[in-house]
C-alpha positions, 0 to 999 in steps of 0.5 A: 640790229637795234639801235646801240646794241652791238654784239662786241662785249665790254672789256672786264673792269679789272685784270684777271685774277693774278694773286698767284704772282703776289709775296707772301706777305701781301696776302697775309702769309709769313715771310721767308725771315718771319718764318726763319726767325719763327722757327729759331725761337720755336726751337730755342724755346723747346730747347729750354724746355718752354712750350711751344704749341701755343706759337705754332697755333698761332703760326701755322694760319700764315705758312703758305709751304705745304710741307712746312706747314704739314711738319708744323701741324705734326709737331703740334700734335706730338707737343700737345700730347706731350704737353697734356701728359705733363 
């Protein structure tokens, strides 16, 4: 072999990727007491007949759970319809 070549690799810069293992705050998801607090105001708010589609636009970005954020979206929808026929 030529002189300083070698066939053994570097080690990488950095550690594999381990994002999975972060909170959800870290990477800009809600937290478990945003998203509870979230979903007390939403339906006080509906309760009151406020509307709410507005804040869940707003949230539905930062729910990391799937089937949270599937009923969110299917809530939206229903509360934009209902908002429209207003």
């Amino acid at each position: 072999m030529a002189s300083g070549v070698t066939d053994r690799r570097p080690d990488p810069a950095s550690p594999a990727c381990s994002a999975h293992l972060a909170d959800d705050a870290y990477m800009g998801f809600a937290g478990p007491a945003e998203v509870r607090a979230f979903l007390t105001e939403i339906d006080a708010d509906e309760r009151a007949g406020r509307p709410i589609a507005g804040k869940i636009e707003k949230m539905l970005p930062r729910i990391r759970d799937d089937g949270l954020h599937r009923a969110l979206a299917e809530r939206l929808d229903a509360r934009k319809r209902a908002e429209s026929d207003a």
